[in-house]
TIGU-542644 format. One line per 2 residues: number of its first residue (from 1); their letters; for each residue x negated, y, z of N, C-alpha, C. Coordinates in steps of 0.1 Angstrom, whole numbers, plus 5000, padded with zeros to 4 digits. Atoms other than C-alpha are relative to their C-alpha. Layout:
NUM = A = X,Y,Z,X,Y,Z,X,Y,Z  ...
// end
This chain:
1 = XX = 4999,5008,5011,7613,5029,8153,4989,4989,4999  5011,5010,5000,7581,5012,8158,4998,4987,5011
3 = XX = 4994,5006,4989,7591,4995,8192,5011,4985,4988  4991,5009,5006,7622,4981,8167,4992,4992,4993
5 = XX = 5006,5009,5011,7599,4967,8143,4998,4987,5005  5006,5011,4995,7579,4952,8166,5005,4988,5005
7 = XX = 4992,5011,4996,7609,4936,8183,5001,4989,4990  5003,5009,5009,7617,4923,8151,4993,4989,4996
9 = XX = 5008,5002,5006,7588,4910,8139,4992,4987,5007  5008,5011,4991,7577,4887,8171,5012,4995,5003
11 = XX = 4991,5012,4997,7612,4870,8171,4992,4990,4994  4998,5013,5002,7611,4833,8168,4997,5000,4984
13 = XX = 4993,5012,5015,7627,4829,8134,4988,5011,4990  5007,4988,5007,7608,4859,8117,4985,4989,5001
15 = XX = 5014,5006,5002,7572,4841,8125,5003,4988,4995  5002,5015,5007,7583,4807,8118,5004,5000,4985
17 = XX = 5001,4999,5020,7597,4820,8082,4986,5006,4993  5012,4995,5007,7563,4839,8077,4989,4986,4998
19 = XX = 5000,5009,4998,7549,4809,8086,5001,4989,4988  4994,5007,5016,7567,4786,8060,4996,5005,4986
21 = XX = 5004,4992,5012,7560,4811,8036,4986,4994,5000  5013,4994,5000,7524,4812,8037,4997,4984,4999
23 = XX = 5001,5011,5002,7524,4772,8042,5003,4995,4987  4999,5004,5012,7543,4766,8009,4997,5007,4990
25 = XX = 5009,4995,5007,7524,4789,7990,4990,4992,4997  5012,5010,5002,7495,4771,7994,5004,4987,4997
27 = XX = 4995,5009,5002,7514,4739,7992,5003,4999,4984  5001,4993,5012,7529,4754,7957,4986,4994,4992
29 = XX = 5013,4999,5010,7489,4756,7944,4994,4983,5002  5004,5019,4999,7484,4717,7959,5003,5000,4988
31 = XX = 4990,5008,5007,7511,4705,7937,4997,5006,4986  5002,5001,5012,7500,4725,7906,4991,5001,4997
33 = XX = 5008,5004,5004,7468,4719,7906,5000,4985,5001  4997,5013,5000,7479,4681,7915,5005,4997,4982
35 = XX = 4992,4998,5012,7500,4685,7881,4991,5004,4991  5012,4997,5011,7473,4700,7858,4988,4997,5000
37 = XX = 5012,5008,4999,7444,4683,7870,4998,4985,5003  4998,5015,4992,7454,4649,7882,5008,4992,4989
39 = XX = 4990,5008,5007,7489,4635,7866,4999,5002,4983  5000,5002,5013,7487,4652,7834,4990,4997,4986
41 = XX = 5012,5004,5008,7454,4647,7820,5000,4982,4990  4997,5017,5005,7461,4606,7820,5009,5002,4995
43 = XX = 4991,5002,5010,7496,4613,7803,4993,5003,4988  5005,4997,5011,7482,4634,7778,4991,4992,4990
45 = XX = 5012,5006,5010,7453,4610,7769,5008,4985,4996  4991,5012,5003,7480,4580,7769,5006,5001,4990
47 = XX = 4988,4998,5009,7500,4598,7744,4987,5007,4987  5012,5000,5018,7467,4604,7715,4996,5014,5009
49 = XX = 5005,4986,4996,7449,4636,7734,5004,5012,5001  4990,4990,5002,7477,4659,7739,4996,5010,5012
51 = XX = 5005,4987,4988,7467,4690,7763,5016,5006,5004  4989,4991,5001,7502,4701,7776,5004,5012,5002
53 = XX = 5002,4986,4999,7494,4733,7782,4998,5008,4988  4998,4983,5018,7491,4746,7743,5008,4988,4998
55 = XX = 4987,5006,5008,7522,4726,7734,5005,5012,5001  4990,4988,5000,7538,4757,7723,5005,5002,4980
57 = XX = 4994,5000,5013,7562,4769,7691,4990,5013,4994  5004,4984,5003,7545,4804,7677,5017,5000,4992
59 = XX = 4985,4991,5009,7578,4824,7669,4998,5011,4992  5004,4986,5009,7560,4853,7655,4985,5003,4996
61 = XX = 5013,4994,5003,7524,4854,7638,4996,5015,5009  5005,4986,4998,7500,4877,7654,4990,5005,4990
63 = XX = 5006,4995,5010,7471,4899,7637,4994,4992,4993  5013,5010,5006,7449,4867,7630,5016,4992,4993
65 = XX = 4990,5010,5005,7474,4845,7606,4996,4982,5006  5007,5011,4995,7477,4809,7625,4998,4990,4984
67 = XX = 4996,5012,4985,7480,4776,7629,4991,5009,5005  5009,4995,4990,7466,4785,7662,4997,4986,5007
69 = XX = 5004,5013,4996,7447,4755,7677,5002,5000,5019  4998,5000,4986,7453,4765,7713,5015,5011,5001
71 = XX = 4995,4991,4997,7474,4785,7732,4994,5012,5005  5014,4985,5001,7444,4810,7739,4999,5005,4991
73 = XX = 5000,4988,5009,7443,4819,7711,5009,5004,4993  4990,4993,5006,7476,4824,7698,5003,5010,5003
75 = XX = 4997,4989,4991,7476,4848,7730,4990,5012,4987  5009,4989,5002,7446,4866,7719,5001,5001,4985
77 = XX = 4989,4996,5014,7462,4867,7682,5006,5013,5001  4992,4995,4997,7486,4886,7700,5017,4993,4990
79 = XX = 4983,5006,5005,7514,4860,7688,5009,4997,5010  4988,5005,4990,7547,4852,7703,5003,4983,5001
81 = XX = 4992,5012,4996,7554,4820,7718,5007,4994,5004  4992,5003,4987,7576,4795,7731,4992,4990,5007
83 = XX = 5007,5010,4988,7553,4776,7759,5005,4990,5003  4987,5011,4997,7574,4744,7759,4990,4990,5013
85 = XX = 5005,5012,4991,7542,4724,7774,4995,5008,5018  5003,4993,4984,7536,4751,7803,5013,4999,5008
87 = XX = 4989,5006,4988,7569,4750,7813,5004,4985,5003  5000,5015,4998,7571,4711,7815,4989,4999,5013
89 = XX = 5010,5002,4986,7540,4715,7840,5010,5005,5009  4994,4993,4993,7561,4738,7855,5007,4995,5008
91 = XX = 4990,5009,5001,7588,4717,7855,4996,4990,5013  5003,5013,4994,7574,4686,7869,4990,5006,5013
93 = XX = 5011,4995,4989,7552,4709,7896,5015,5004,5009  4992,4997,4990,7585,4722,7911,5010,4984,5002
95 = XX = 4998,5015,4998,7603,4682,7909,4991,5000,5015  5005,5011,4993,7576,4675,7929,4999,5007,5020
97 = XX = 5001,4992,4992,7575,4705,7951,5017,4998,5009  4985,5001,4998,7614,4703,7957,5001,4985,5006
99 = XX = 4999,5011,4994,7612,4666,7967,4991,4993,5012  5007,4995,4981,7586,4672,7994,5006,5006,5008
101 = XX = 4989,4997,4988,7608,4694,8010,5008,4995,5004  4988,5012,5002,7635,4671,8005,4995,4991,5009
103 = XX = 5005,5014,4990,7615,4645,8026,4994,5007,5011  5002,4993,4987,7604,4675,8052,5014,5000,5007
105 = XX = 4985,4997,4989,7638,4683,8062,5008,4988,5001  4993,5013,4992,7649,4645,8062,4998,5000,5011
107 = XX = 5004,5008,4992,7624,4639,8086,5004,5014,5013  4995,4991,4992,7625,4671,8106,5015,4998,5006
109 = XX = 4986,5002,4997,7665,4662,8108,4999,4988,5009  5000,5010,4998,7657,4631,8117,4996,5002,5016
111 = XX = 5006,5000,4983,7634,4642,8151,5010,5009,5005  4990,4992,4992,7660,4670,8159,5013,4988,5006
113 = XX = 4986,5008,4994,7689,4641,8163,4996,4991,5011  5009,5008,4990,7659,4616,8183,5000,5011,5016
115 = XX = 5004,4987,4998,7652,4651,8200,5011,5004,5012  4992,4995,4994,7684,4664,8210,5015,4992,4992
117 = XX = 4990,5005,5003,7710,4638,8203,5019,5009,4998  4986,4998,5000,7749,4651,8193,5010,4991,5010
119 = XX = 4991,5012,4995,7769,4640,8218,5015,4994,4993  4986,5002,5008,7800,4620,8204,5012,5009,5007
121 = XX = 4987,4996,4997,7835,4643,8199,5007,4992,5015  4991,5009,4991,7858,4639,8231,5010,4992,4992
123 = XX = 4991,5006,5008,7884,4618,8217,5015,5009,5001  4989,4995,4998,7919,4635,8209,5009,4992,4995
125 = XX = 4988,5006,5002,7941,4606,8202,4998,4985,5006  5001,5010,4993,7947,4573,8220,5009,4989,4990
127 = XX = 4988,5013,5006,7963,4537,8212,5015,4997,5004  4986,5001,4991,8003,4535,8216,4999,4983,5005
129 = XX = 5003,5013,4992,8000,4506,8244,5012,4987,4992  4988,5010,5005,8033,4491,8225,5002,4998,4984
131 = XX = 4998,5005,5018,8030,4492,8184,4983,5004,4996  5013,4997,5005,7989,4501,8186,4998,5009,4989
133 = XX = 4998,4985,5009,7995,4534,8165,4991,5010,5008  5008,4991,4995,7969,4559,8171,5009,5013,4999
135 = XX = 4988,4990,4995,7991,4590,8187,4984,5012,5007  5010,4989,4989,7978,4626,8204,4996,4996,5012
137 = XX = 5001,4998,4988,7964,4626,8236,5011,4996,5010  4991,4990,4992,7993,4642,8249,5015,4995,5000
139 = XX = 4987,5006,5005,8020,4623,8234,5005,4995,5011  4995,5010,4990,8044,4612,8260,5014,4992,4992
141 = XX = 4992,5011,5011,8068,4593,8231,4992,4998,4990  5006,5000,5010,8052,4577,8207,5009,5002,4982
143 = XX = 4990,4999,5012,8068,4589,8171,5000,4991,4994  4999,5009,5014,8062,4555,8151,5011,4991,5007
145 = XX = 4991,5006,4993,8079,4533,8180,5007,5004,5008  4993,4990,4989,8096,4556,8202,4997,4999,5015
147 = XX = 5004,5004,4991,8082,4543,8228,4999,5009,5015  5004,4991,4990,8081,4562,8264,4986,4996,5010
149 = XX = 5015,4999,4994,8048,4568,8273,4991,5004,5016  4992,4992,4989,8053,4590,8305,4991,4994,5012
151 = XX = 5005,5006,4987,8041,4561,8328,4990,4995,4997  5012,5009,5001,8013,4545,8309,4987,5008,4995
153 = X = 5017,4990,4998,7973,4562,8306,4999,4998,4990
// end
């Protein structure tokens, strides 16, 4: 069993998915510390000093009666929220994450076709030499003109 593992485990595709993993993980914590330290700071202050991280509804008083001026302390209230401005980071952190990949695997596609070009399909239909109708291969009459085919390539 341990033999199988190992087989497993040192395929190809198996390291290069662990691999990817462990890459967009950390990629992941770019993009949301990009998002909460970088982009949203200047929205926020564009829009009167908005923090979007306690943009949130309270749905249910906790022991302390609010308003609650953060979302730290609505927590430590123990109130219920709905986190509207955490998921908008959220939000705009996976956007950004999702459209990176989006421009990995263009380009990636792009060096596999440089790479190892597709060769073009054989062709399976030719021109009828006498009404220019694209016909099978194989056709020895052509069905639009009737044409007998027989002697010509």
């Amino acid at each position: 069993m341990l033999k199988e593992f190992q087989k497993f485990a040192v395929r190809g595709n198996v390291v290069d998915m662990a691999v990817g993993i462990i890459i967009g993980g950390a990629f992941g914590t770019i993009v949301k510390s990009l998002v909460d330290d970088v982009i949203m700071p200047p929205i926020g202050l564009a829009l009167g000093n908005v923090d979007f991280s306690d943009l949130f509804v309270t749905l249910r008083e906790g022991t302390a009666p609010g308003p609650y001026p953060t979302l730290a302390a609505a927590r430590e209230a123990g109130a219920v929220t709905l986190n509207f401005g955490l998921f908008g980071n959220a939000l705009l952190s996976f956007t950004i994450v999702a459209f990176a990949v989006f421009l990995l695997v263009k380009g990636v596609n792009r060096l596999k076709e440089q790479v190892d070009p597709t060769p073009p399909a054989a062709p399976t239909e030719k021109d009828c030499p006498h009404c220019v109708t694209r016909i099978p291969l194989a056709a020895t009459r052509c069905p639009h003109c009737t044409s007998d085919l027989s002697g010509s390539a």
